[in-house]
N, C-alpha and C positions, 0 to 999 in steps of 0.2 A: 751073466746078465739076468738071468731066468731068477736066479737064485736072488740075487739084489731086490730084485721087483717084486719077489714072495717075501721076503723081509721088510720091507717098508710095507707093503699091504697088511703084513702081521702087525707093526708096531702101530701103521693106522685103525689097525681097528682092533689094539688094545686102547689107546688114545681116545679113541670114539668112544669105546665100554669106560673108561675113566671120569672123561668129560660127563655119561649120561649121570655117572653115580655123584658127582658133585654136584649136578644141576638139582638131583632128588634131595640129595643133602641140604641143600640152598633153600629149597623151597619147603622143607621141614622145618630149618631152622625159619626161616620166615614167618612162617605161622604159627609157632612159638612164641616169637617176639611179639607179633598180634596179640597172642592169647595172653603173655604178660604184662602187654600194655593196657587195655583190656582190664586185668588184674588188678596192678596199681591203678589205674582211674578210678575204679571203684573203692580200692582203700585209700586213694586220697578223699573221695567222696563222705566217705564213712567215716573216715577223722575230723572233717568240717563238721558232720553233722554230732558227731560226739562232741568236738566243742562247743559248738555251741548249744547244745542240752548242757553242755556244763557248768556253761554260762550264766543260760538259765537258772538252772538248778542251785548254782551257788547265790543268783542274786535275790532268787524267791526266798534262799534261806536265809542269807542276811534279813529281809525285810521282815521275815514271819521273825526270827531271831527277836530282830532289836526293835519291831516294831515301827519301822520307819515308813509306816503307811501315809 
């Protein structure tokens, strides 16, 4: 009986060491995903703002171009 009860105490508190290292895991990867959302926000930002400098840029050159002031 002794022996049962030291066995489950072993297996509970490899479980608990388990459980602790998935939680770290969890909360690593989570902050990750932060940080690449984070990421992409800013290069979607950044591609608005490229287009539309492009925009610009293209429609200044047609006007300077063709003269269609």
């Amino acid at each position: 009986m002794v022996n049962v009860i030291q066995q489950l105490e072993e297996q509970i508190a490899l479980l608990q060491h388990e459980i602790a290292q998935l939680s770290d895991e969890i909360y690593s990867q989570q902050k990750e995903i932060s940080n690449l959302t984070i990421e992409i926000n800013n290069t979607k930002k950044r591609v608005i703002e490229l287009e539309e400098f492009s925009k610009n840029y293209f429609t200044n050159y047609i006007v300077e171009k063709f003269a269609l002031k």
